[in-house]
ChimeraX commands (.cxc) that place a marker at each C-alpha (Angstrom):
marker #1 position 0.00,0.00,0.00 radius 0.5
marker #1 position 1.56,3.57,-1.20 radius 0.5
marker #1 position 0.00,6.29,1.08 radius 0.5
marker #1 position 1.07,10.07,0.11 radius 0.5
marker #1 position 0.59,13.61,1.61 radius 0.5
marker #1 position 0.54,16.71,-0.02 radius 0.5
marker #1 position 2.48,19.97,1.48 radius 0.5
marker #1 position 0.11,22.75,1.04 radius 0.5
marker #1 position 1.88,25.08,3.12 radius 0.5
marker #1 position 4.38,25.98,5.75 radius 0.5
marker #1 position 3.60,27.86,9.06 radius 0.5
marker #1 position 5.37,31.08,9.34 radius 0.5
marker #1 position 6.32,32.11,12.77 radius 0.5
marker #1 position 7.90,35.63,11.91 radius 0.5
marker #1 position 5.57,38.00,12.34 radius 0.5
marker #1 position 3.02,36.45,14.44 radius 0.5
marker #1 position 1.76,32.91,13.94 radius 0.5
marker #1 position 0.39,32.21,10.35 radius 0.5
marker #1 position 0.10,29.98,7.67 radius 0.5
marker #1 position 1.23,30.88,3.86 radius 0.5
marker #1 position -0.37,28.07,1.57 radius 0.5
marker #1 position 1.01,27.65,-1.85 radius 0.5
marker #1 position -0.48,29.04,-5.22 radius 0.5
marker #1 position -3.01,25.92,-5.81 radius 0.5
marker #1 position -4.11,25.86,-3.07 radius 0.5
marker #1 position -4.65,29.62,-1.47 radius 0.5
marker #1 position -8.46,29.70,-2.49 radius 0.5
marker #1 position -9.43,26.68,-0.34 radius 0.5
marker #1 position -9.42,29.88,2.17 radius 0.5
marker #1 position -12.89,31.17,0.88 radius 0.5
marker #1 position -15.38,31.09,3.51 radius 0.5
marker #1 position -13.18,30.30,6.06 radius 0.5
marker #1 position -13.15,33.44,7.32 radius 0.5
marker #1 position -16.45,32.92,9.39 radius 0.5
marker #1 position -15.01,30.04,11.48 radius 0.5
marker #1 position -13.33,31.01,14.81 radius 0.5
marker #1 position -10.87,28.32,15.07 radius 0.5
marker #1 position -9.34,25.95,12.47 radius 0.5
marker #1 position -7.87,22.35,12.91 radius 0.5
marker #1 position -4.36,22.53,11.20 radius 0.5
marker #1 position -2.83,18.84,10.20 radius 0.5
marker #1 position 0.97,19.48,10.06 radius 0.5
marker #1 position 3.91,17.29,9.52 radius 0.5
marker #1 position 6.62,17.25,12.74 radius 0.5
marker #1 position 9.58,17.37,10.02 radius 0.5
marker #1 position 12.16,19.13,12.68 radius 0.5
marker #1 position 11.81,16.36,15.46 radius 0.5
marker #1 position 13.18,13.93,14.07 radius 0.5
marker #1 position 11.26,11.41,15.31 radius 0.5
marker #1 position 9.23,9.91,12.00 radius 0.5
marker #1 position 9.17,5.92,12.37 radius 0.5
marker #1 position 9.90,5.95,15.64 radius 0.5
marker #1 position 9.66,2.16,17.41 radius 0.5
marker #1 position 8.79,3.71,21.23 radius 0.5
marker #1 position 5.70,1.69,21.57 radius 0.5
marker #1 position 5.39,2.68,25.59 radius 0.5
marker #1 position 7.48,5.77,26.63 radius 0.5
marker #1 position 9.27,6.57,30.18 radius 0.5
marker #1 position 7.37,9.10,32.03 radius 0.5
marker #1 position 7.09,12.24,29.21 radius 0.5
marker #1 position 4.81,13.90,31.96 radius 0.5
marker #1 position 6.08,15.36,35.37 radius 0.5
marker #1 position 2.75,13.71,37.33 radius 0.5
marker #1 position 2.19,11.28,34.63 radius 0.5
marker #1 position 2.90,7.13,35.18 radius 0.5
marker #1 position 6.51,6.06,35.22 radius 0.5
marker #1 position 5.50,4.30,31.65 radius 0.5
marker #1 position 2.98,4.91,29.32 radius 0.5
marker #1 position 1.79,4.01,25.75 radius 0.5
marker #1 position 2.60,6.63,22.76 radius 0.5
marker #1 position -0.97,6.77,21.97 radius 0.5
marker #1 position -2.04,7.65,25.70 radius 0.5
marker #1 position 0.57,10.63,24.63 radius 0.5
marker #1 position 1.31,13.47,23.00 radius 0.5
marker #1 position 4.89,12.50,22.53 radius 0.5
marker #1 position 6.85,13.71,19.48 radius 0.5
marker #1 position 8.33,10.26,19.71 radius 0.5
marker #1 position 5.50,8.53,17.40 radius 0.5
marker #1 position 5.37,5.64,14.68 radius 0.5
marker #1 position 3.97,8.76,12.04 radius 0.5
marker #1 position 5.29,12.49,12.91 radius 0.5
marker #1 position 1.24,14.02,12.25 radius 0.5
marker #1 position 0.52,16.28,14.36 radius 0.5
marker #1 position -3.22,17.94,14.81 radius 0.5
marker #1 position -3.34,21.35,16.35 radius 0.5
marker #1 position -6.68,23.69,16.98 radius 0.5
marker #1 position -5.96,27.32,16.42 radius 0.5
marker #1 position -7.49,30.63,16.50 radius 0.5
marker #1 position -8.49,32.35,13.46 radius 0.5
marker #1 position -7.32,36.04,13.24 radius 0.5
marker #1 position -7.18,36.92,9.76 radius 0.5
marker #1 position -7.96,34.98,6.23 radius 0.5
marker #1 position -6.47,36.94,3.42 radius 0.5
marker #1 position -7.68,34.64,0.38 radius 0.5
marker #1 position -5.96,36.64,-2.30 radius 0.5
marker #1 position -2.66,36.57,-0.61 radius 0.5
marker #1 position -3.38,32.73,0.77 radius 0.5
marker #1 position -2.64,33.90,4.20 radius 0.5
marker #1 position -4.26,32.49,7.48 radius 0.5
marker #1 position -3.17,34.54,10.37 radius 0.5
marker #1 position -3.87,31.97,13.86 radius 0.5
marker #1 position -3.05,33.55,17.39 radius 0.5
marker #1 position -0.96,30.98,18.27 radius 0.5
marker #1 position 0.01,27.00,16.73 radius 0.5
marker #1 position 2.60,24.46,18.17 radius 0.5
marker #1 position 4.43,24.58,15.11 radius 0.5
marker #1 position 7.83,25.31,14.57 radius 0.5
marker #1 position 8.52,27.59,11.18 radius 0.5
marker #1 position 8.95,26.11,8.07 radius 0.5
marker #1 position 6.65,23.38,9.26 radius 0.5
marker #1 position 4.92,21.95,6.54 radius 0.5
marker #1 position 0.56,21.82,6.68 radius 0.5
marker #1 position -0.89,18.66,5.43 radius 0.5
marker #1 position -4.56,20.15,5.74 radius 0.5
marker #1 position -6.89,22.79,7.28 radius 0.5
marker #1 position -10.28,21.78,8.56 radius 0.5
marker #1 position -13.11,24.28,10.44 radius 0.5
marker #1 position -13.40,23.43,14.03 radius 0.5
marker #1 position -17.39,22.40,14.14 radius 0.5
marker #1 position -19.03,22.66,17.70 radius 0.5
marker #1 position -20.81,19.91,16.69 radius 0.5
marker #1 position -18.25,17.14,15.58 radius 0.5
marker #1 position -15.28,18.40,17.31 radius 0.5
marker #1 position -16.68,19.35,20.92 radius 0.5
marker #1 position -17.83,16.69,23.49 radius 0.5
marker #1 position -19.81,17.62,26.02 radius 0.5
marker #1 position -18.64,14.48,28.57 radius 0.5
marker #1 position -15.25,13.35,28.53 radius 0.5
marker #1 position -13.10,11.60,30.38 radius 0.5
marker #1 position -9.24,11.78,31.43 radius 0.5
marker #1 position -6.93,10.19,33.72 radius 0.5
marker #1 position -6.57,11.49,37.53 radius 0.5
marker #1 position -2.24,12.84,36.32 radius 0.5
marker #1 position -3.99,15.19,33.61 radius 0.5
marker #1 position -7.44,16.12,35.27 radius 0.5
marker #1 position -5.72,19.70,36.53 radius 0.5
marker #1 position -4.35,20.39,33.08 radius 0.5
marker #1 position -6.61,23.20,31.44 radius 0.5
marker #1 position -10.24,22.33,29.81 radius 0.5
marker #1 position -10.52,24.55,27.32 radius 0.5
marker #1 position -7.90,26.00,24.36 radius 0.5
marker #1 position -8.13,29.32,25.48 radius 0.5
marker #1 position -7.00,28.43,28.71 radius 0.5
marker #1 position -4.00,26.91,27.89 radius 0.5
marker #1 position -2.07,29.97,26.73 radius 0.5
marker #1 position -1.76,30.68,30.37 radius 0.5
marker #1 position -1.15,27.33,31.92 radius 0.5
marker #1 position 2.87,26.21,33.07 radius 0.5
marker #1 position 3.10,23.14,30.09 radius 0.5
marker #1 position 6.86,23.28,30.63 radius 0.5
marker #1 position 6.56,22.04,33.94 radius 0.5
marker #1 position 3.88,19.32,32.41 radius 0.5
marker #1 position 6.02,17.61,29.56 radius 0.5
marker #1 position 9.63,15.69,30.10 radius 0.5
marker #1 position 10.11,15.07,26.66 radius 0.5
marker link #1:1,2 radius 0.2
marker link #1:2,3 radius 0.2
marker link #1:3,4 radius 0.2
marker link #1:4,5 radius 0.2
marker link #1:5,6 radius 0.2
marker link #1:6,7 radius 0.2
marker link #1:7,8 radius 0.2
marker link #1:8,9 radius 0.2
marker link #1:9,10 radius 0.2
marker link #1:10,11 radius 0.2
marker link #1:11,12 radius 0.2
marker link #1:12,13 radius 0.2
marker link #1:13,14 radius 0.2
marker link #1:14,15 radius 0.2
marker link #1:15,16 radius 0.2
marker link #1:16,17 radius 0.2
marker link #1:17,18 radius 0.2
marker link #1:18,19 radius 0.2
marker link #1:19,20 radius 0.2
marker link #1:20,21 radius 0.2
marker link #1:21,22 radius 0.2
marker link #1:22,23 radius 0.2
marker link #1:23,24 radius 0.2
marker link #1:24,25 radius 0.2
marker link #1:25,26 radius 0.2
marker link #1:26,27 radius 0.2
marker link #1:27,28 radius 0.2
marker link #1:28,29 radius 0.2
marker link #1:29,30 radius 0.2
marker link #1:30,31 radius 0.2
marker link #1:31,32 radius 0.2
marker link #1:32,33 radius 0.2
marker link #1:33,34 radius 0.2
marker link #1:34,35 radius 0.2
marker link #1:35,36 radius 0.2
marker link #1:36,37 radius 0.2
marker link #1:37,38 radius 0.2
marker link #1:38,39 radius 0.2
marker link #1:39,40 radius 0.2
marker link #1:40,41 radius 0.2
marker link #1:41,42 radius 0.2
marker link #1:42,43 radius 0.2
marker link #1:43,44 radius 0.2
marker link #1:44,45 radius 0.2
marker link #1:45,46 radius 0.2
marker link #1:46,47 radius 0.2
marker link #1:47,48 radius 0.2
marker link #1:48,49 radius 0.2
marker link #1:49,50 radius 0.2
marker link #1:50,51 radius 0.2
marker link #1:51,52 radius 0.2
marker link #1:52,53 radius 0.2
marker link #1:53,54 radius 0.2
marker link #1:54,55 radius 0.2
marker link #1:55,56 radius 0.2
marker link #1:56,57 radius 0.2
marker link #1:57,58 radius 0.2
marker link #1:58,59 radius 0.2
marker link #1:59,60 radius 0.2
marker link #1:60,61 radius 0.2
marker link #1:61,62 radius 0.2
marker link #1:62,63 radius 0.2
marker link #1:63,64 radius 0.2
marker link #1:64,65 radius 0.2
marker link #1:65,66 radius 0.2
marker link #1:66,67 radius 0.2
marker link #1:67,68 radius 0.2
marker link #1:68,69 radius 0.2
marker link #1:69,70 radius 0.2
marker link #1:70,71 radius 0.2
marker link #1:71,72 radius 0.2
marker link #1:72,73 radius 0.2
marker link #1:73,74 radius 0.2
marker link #1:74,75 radius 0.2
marker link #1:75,76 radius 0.2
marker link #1:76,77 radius 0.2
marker link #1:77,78 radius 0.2
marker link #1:78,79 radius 0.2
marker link #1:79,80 radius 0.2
marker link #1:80,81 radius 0.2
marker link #1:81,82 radius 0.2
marker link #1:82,83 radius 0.2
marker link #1:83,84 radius 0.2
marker link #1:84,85 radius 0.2
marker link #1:85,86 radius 0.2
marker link #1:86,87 radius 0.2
marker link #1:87,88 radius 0.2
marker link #1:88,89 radius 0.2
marker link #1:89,90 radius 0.2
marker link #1:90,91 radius 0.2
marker link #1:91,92 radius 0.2
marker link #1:92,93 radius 0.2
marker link #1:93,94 radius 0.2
marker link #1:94,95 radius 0.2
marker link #1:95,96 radius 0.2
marker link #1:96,97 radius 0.2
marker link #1:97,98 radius 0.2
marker link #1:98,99 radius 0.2
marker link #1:99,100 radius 0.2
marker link #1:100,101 radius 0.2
marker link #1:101,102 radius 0.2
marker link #1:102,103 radius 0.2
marker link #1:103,104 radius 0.2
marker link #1:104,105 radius 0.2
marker link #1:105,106 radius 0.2
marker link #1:106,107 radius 0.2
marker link #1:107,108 radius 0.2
marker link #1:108,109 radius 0.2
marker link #1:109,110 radius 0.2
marker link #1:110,111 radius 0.2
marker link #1:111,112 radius 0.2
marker link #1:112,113 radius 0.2
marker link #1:113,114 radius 0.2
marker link #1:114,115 radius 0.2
marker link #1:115,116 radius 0.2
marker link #1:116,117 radius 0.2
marker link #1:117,118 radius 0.2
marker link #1:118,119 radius 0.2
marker link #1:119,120 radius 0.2
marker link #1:120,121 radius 0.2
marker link #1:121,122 radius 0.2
marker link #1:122,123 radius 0.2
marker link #1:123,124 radius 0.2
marker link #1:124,125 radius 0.2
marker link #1:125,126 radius 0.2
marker link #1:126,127 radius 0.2
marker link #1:127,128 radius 0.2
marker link #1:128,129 radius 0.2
marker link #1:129,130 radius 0.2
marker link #1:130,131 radius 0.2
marker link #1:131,132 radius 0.2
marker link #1:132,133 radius 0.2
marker link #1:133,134 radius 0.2
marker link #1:134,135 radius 0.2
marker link #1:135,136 radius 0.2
marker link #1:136,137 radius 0.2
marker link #1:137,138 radius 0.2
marker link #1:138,139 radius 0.2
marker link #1:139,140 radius 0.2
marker link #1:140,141 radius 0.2
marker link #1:141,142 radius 0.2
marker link #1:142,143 radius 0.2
marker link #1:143,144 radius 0.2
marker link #1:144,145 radius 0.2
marker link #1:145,146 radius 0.2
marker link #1:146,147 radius 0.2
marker link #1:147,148 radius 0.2
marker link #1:148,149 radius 0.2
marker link #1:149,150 radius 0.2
marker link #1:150,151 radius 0.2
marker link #1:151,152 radius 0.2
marker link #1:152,153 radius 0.2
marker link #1:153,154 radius 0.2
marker link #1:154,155 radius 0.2
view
């Protein structure tokens, strides 16, 4: 089986936090500019982690277990370097193929796989759970710009 991605843009982090998507692909933007928050599918090139073997990982959180599975994680040590962030929309320029985000856990140069609107109704739930080490960690986005992560994550 052949799987393939396609680069349709890198995340600029001069300047603020944005995305610049190529030529092709720069009038995807229309009618995004009605959506609060996007979901931004990126590809973790600068770890340097892609096809990594860690199946369970030695404590990558400060009140996590001493071991833990990758995909109880959000490690940068994973069998596929895809990442999935959710980021404030600030600006859409659709002529310039610019998305302007307040903030994305991207490094720049990072190239985006794919943009999705964040829908209330398939990307929200209402119950969920978590384990007792992460219950204090924020519950909402907007909270988390002023939470201590570097004290959270070992890794």
């Amino acid at each position: 089986m052949e799987i393939s991605c396609t680069v349709i843009g890198n995340v600029e982090q001069r300047d603020g936090c944005r995305i610049v998507l190529q030529a092709p692909y720069k009038h995807g933007l229309k009618g995004l500019a009605g959506f609060g928050h996007v979901q931004v599918v990126w590809f973790a090139d600068q770890a340097g982690n892609a096809g990594s073997a860690f199946t369970v990982i030695p404590k990558p959180y400060a009140k996590g277990p001493e071991q833990i599975g990758v995909f109880a994680t959000r490690s940068p040590y994973r069998p596929n370097s895809l990442c999935i962030s959710t980021a404030c929309v600030v600006d859409v320029d659709e002529e310039q193929g610019i998305l302007q985000l307040g903030y994305i856990d991207a490094e720049d140069g990072t190239p985006v796989l794919d943009i999705k609107p964040y829908h209330g109704s398939e990307d929200r739930v209402r119950v969920y759970k978590t384990p007792v080490w992460c219950a204090h960690w924020p519950q909402w986005i907007e909270d988390s710009e002023h939470f201590s992560w570097e004290e959270e994550f070992l890794f």
